[in-house]
ROFIPA-875631 format. One record per residue (C-alpha): residue in one letter; y, x, z; residue number from 1. Coordinates in nm, 3 decimals, padded with zeros to 5 digits, always signed. Each point is the difference from the previous one (the first is absolute). Layout:
ROFIPA-875631
(atom 'A',(Y,X,Z),NUM) ...
end
This chain:
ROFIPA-875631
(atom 'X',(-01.579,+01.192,-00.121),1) (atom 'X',(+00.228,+00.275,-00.132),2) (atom 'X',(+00.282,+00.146,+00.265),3) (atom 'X',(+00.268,-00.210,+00.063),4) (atom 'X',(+00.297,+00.143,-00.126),5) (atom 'X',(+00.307,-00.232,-00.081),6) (atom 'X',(+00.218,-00.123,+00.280),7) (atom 'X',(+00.108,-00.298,+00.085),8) (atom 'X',(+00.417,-00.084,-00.071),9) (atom 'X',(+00.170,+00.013,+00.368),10) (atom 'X',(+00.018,-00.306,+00.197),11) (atom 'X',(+00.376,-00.123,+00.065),12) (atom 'X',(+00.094,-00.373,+00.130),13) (atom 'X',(+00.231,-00.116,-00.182),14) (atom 'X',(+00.393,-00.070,+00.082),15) (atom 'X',(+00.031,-00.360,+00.082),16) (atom 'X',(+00.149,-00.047,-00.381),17) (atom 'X',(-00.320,-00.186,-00.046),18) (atom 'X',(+00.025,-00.237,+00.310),19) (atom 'X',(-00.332,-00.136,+00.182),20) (atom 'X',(-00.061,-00.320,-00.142),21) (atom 'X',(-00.274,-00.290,+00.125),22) (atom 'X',(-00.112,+00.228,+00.313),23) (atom 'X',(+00.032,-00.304,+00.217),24) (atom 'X',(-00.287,-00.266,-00.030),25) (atom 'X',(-00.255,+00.221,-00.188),26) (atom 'X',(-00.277,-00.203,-00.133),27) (atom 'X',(-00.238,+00.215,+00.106),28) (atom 'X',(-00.160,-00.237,+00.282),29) (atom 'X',(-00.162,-00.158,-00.288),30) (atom 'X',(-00.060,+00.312,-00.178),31) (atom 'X',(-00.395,+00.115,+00.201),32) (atom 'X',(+00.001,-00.274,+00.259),33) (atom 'X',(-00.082,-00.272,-00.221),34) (atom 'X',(-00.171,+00.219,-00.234),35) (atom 'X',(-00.271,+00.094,+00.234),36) (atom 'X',(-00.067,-00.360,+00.030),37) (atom 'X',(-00.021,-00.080,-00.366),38) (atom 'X',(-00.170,+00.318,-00.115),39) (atom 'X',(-00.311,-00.132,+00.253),40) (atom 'X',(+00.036,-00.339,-00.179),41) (atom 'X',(-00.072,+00.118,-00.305),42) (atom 'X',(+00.365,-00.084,-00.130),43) (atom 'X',(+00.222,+00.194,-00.189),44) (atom 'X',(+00.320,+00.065,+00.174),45) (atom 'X',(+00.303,-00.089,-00.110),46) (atom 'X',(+00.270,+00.279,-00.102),47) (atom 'X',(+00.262,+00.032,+00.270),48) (atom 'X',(+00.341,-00.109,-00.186),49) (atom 'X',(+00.043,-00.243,-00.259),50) (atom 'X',(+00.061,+00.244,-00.263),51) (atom 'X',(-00.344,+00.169,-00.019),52) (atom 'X',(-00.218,-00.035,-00.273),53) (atom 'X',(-00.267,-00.278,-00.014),54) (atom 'X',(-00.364,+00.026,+00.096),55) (atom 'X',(-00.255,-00.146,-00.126),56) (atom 'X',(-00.252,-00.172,+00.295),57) (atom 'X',(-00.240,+00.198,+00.098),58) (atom 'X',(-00.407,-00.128,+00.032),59) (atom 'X',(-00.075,-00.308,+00.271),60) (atom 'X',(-00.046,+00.152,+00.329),61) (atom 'X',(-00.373,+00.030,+00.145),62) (atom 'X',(-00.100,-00.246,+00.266),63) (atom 'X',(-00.032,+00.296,+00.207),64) (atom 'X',(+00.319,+00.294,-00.075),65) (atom 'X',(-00.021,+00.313,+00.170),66) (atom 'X',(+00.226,+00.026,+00.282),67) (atom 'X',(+00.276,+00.193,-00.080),68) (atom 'X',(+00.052,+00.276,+00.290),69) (atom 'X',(+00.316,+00.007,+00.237),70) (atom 'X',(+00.230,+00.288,-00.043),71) (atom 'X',(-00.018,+00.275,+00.257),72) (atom 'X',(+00.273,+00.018,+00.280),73) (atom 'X',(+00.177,+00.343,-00.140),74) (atom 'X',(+00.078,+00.189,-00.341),75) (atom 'X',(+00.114,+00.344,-00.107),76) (atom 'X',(+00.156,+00.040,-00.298),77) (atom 'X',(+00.152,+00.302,-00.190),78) (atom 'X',(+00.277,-00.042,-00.231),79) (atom 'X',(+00.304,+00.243,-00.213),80) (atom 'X',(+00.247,-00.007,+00.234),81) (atom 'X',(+00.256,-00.242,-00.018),82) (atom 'X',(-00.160,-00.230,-00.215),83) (atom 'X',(-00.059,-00.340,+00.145),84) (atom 'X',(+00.275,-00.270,+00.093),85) (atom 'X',(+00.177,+00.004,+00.320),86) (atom 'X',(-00.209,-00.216,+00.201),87) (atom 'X',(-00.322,-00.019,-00.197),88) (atom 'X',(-00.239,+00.120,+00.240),89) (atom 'X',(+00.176,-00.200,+00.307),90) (atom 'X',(-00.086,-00.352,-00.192),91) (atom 'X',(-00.310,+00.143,-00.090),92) (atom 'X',(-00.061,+00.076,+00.370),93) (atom 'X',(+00.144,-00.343,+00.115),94) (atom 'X',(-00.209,-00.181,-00.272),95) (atom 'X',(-00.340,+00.121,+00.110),96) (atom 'X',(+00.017,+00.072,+00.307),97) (atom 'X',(-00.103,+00.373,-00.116),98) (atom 'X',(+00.119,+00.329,+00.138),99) (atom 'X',(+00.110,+00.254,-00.261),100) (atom 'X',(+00.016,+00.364,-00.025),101) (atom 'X',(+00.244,+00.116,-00.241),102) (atom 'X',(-00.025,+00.387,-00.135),103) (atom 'X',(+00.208,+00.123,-00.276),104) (atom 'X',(-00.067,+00.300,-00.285),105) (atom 'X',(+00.266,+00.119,-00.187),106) (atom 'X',(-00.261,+00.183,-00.274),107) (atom 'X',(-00.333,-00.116,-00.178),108) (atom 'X',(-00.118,+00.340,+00.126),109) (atom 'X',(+00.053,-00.071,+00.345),110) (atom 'X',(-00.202,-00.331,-00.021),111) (atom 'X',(-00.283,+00.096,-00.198),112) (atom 'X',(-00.001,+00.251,+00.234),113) (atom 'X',(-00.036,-00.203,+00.246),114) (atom 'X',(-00.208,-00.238,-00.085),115) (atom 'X',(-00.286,+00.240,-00.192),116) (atom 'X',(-00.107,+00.115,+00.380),117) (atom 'X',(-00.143,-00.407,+00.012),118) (atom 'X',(+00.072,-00.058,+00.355),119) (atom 'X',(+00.387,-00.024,-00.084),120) (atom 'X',(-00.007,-00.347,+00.232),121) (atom 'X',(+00.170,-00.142,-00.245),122) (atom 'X',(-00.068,-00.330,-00.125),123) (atom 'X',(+00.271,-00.069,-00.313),124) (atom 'X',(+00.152,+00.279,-00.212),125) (atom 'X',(+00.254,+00.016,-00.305),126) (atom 'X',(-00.140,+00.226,-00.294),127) (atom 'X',(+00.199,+00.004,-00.294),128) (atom 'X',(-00.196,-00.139,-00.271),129) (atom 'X',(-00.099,+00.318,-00.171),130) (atom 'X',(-00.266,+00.132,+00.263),131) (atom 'X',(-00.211,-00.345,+00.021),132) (atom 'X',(-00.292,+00.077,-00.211),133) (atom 'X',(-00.008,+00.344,+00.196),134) (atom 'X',(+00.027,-00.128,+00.321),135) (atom 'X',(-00.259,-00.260,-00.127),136) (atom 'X',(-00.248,+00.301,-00.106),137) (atom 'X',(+00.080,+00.163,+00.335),138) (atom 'X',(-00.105,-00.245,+00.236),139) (atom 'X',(+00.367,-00.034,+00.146),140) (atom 'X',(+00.040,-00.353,-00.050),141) (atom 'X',(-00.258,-00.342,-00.036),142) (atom 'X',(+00.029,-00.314,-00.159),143) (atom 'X',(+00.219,-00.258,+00.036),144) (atom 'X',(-00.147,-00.336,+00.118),145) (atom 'X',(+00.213,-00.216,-00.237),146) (atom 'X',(-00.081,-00.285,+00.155),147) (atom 'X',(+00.207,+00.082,+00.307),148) (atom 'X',(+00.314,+00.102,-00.244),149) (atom 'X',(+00.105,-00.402,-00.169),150) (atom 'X',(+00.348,+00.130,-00.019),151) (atom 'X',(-00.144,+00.231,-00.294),152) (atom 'X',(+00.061,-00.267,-00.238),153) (atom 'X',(+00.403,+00.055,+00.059),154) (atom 'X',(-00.001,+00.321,-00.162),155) (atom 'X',(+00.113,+00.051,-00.378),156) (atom 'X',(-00.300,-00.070,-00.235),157) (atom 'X',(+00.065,+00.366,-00.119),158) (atom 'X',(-00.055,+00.107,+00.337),159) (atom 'X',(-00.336,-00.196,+00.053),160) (atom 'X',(-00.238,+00.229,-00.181),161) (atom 'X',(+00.177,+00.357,-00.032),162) (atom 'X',(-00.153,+00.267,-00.168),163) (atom 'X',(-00.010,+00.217,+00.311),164) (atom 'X',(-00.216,-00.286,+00.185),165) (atom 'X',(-00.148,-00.298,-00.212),166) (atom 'X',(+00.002,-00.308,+00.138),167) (atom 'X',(+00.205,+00.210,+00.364),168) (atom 'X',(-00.345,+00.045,+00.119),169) (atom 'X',(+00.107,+00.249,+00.230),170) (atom 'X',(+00.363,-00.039,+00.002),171) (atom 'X',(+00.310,-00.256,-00.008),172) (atom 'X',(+00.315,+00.126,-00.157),173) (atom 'X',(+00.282,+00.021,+00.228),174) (atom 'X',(+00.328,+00.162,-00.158),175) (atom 'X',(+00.077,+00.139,-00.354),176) (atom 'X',(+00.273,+00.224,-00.185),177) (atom 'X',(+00.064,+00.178,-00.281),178) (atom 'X',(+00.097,+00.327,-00.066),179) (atom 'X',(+00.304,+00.079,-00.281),180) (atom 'X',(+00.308,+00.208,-00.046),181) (atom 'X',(+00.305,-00.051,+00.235),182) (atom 'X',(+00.358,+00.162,-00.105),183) (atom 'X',(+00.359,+00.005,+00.173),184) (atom 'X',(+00.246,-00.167,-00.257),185) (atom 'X',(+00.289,+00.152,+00.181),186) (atom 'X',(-00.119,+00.301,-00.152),187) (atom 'X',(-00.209,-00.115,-00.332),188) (atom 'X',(+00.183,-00.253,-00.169),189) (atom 'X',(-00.210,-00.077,-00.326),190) (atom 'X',(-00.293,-00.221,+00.054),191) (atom 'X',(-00.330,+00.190,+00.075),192) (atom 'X',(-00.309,-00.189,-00.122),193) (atom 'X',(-00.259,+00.275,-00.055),194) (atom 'X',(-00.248,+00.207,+00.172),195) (atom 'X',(+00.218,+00.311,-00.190),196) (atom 'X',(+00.270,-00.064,+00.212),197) (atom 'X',(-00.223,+00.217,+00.261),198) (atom 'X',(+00.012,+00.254,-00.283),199) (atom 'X',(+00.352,+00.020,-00.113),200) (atom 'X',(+00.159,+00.358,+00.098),201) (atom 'X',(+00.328,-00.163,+00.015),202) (atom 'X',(-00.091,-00.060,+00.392),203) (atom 'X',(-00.137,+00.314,+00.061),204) (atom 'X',(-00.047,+00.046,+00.386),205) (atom 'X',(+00.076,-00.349,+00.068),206) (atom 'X',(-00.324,-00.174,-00.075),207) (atom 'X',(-00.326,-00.015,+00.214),208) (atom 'X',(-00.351,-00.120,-00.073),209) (atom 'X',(-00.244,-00.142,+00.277),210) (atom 'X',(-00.205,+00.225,+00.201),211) (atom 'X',(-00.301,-00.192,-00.108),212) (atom 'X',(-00.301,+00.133,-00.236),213) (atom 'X',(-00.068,-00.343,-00.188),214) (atom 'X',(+00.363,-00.138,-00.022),215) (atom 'X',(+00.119,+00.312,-00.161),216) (atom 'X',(-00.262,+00.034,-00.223),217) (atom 'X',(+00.060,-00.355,-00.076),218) (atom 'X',(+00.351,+00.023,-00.124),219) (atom 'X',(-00.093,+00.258,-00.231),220) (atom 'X',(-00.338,-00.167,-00.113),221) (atom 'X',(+00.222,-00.304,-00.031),222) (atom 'X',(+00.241,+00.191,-00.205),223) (atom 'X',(-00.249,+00.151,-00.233),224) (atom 'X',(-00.159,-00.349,-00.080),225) (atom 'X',(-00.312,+00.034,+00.225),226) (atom 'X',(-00.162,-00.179,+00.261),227) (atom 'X',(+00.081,+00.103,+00.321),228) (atom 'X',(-00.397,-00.011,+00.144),229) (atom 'X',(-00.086,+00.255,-00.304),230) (atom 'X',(-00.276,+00.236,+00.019),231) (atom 'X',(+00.017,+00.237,-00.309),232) (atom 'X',(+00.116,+00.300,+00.058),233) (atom 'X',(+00.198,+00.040,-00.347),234) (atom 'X',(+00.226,-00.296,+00.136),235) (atom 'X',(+00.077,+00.151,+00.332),236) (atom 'X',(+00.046,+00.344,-00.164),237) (atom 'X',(+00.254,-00.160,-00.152),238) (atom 'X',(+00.141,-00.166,+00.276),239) (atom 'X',(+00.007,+00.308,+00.193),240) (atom 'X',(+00.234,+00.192,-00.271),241) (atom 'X',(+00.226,-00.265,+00.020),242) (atom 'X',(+00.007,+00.015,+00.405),243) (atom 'X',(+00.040,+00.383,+00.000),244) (atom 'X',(+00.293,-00.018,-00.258),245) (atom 'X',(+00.162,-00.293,+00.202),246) (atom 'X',(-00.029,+00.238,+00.326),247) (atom 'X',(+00.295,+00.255,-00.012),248) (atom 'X',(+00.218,-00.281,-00.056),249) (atom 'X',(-00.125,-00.157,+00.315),250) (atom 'X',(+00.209,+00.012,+00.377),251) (atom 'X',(-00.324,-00.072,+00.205),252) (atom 'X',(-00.309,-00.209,-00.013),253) (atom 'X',(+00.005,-00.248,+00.272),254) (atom 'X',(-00.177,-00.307,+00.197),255) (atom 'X',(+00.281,-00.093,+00.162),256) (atom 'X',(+00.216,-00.176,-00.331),257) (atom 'X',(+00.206,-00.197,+00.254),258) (atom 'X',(+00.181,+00.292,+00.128),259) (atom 'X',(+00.049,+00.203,-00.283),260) (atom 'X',(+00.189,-00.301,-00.185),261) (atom 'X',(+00.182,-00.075,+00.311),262) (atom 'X',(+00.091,+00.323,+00.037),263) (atom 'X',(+00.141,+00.046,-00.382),264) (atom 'X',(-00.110,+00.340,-00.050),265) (atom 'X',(-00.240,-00.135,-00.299),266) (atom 'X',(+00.174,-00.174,-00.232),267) (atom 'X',(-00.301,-00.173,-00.161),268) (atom 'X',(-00.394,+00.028,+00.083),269) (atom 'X',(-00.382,-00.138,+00.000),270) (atom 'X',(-00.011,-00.272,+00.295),271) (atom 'X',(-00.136,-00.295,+00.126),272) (atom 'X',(+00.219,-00.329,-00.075),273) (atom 'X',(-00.070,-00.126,+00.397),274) (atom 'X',(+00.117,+00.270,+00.119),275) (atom 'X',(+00.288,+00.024,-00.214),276) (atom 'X',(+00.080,-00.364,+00.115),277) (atom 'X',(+00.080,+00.151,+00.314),278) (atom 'X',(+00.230,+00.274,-00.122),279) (atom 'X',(+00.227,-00.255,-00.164),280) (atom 'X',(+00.147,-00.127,+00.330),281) (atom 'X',(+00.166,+00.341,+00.040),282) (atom 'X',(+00.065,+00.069,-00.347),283) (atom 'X',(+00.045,-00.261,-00.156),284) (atom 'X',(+00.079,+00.192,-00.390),285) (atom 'X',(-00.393,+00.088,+00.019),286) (atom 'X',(-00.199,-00.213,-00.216),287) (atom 'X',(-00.378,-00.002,-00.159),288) (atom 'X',(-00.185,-00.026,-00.316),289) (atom 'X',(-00.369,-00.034,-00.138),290) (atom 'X',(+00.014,+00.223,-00.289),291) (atom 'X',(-00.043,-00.150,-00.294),292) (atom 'X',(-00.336,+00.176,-00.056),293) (atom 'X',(-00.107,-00.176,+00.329),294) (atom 'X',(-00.055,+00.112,+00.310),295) (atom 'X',(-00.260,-00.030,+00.314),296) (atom 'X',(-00.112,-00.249,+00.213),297) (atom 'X',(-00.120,+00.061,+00.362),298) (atom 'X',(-00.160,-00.167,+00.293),299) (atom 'X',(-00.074,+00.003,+00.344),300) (atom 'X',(-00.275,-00.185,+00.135),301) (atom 'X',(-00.195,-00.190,+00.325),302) (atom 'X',(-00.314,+00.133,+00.071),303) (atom 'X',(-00.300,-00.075,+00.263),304) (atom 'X',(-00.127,+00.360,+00.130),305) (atom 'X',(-00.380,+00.117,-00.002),306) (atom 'X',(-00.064,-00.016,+00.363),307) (atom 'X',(+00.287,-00.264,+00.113),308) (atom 'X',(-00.116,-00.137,+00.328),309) (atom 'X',(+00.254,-00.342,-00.013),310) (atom 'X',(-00.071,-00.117,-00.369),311) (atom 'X',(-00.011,-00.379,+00.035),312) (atom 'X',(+00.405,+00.119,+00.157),313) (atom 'X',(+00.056,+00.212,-00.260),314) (atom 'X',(-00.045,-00.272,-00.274),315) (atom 'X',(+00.170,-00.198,+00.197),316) (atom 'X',(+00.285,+00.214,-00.039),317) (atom 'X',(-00.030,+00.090,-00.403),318) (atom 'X',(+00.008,-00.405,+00.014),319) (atom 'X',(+00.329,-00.032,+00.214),320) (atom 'X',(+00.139,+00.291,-00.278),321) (atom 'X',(-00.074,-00.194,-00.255),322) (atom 'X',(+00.191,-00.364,+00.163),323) (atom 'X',(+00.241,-00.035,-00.275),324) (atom 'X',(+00.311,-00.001,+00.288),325) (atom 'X',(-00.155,+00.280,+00.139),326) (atom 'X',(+00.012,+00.206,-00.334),327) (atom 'X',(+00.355,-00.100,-00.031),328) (atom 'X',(+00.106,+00.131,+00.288),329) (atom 'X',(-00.172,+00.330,-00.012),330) (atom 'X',(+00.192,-00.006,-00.374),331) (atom 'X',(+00.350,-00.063,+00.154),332) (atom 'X',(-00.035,+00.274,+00.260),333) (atom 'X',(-00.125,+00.289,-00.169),334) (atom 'X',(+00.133,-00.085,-00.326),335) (atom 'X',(-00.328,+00.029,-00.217),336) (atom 'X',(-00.114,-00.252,-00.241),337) (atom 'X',(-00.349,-00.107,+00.102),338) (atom 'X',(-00.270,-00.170,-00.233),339) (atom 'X',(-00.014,-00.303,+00.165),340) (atom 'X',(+00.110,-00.320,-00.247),341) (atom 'X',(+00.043,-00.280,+00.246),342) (atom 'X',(+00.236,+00.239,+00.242),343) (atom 'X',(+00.284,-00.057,-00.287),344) (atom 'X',(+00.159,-00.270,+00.129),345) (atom 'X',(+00.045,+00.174,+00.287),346) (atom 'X',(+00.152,+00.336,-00.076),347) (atom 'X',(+00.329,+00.048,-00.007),348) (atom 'X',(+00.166,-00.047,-00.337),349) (atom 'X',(+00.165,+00.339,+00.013),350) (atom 'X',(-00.334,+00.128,-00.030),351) (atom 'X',(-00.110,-00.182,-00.274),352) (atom 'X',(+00.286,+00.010,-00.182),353) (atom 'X',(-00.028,+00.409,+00.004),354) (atom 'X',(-00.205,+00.147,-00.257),355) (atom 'X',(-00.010,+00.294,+00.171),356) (atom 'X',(-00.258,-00.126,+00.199),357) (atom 'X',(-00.082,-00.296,-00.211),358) (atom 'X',(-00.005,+00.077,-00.340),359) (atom 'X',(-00.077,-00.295,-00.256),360) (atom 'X',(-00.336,-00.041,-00.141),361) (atom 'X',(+00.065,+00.165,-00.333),362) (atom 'X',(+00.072,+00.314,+00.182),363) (atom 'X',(-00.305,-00.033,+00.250),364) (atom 'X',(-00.191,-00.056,-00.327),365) (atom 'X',(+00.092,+00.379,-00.064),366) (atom 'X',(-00.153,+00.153,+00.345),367) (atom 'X',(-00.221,+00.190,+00.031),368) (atom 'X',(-00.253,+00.025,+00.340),369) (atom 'X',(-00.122,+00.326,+00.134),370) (atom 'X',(-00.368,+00.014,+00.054),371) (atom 'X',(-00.230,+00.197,+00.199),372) (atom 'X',(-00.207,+00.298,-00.261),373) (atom 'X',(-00.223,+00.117,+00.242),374) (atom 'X',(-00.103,+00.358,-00.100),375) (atom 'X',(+00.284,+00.003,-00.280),376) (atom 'X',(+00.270,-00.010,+00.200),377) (atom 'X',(-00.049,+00.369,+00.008),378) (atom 'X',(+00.135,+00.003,-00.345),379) (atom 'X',(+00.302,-00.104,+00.153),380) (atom 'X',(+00.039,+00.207,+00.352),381) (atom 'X',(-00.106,+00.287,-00.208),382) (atom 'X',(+00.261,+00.016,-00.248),383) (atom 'X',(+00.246,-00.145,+00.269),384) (atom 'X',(-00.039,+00.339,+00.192),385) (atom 'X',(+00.028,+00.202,-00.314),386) (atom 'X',(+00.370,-00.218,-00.064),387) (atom 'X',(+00.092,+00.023,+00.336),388) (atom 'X',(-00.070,+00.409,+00.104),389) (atom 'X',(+00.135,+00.083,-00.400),390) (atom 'X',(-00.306,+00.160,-00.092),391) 
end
């Protein structure tokens, strides 16, 4: 797998604008306990609210199932920081009986990091979609026993057999976003609707592009017509021009989107909806758009590590994340739209009535995903240190 080199967008709770809703009387007791039961029967589980999609039976069971294993008595986990509900991990905890360790990253450096030394003692991590297949080729992370993960069948059918991970062999989805253009309409009153609003010199020194190798790229990729997973080097000459003339009319290149809108020293820049979700509870004249060119689609994901000593815990846990309650809440508290279908009826309305982080379909329609390009992501870092230094 090639270097890691984008950054995860900041972690932030949100402000209670987006109220916890359905934390009490999570139907998660039915979510693993059960399941264990049925997946030794031979019976397909059912999904955990009534809003999931339908499955079809699964073959009779054998007159002699294999036991399905206990979970182990502890778990460590490793997570973005602040980005699970409230009291997640407590009703995990209280569910099962199991004792969890709780770590938190605040960069996919740090974790990969972390976890390439393979005695990490973690069990569970969060990779962002992009870095599967390379952590895959790696050795970092194993299978998932789908069997152990029923609540699968509440997720989105577009989120059933991504492109990153057919058929989420080795990983479950867990939270998604999009990444756009955000502007101040105190300050810009027309309607911005393009990726050229990043381009206009109009707000010289008061616009700002992500500090992030494949999202920037992607905007200008975008822009020119081109997929943002290209490999031909003619297209991301291209792209490149376009970044380097957008650059003197840049104030900074930043992860941290939140407080540079907060702050109003940009005026209008590259960032990711979630996070701009957040910035709208203290400014309220902030809003966000999904050019019309489209825009990107990311992920972060569940994954069982290579050398995880509690696994049968560990799935129990992707299982409990995947309890359509459970999803909601995590949704309501961190204020990121995850992929799961049956947790609808359970997020608060404000959040799906915002298409900043829950854009209709026609505009999902017009994302594009990230993906890992193993050796040709040099292509990329190399002309993003050429853009960057001003060679």
């Amino acid at each position: 797998m090639s270097e890691i080199q984008r950054i995860h967008p900041p972690r932030r709770p949100i402000s209670r604008r987006a109220m916890l809703r359905g934390m009490a009387g999570m139907g998660a007791a039915a979510a693993f306990g059960p399941t264990l039961a049925a997946c030794s029967s031979g019976a397909t589980p059912s999904p955990s609210a009534a809003a999931s999609p339908s499955v079809a039976p699964s073959a009779a069971a054998s007159q002699e199932p294999t036991p399905v294993p206990s979970p182990e008595s502890e778990l460590y986990v490793y997570n973005w920081t602040e980005y699970i509900g409230e009291d997640t991990i407590s009703k995990f905890e209280d569910q099962y009986g199991i004792k969890v360790t709780y770590d938190f990253f605040d960069s996919a450096e740090t974790m990969t990091a972390k976890i390439s030394t393979g005695n990490s003692g973690y069990d569970v991590t969060f990779p962002t979609s992009t870095y599967i297949k390379g952590y895959v080729e790696q050795g970092f992370i194993q299978p998932l026993d789908l069997s152990l993960i029923p609540n699968k069948v509440n997720l989105a059918p577009e989120w059933q057999d991504p492109e990153y991970d057919p058929g989420n062999q080795h990983s479950m989805p867990y939270m998604w976003w999009t990444t756009g253009v955000a502007y101040d309409t105190a300050q810009i009153e027309e309607e911005l609707t393009s990726w050229k609003a990043l381009w206009d010199p109009r707000w010289s020194g008061k616009m700002a592009m992500l500090d992030d190798v494949r999202e920037t790229f992607g905007a200008a990729l975008i822009r020119l017509g081109y997929s943002v997973n290209t490999t031909s080097d003619t297209e991301l000459d291209e792209a490149l021009k376009l970044l380097q003339d957008q650059k003197p009319l840049l104030r900074t290149y930043t992860t941290d989107d939140i407080g540079v809108l907060s702050s109003g020293d940009v005026w209008v820049m590259h960032a990711w909806g979630a996070d701009v979700y957040q910035v709208q509870e203290e400014r309220d004249t902030v809003v966000y758009y999904i050019p019309e060119e489209g825009g990107v689609r990311g992920s972060d994901t569940m994954v069982l590590l290579a050398n995880a000593k509690h696994p049968i815990a560990a799935h129990a846990f992707i299982n409990f994340m995947l309890d359509a309650e459970v999803a909601a809440a995590n949704t309501n508290y961190i204020g990121y739209m995850g992929p799961n279908e049956a947790a609808k009826q359970f997020i608060d309305p404000a959040i799906l009535d915002d298409p900043t982080v829950n854009p209709d379909k026609a505009l999902v329609a017009k994302l594009q995903e990230i993906l890992d390009l193993g050796a040709d992501e040099a292509k990329y870092t190399d002309r993003w240190t050429k853009l960057r230094s001003g060679a």
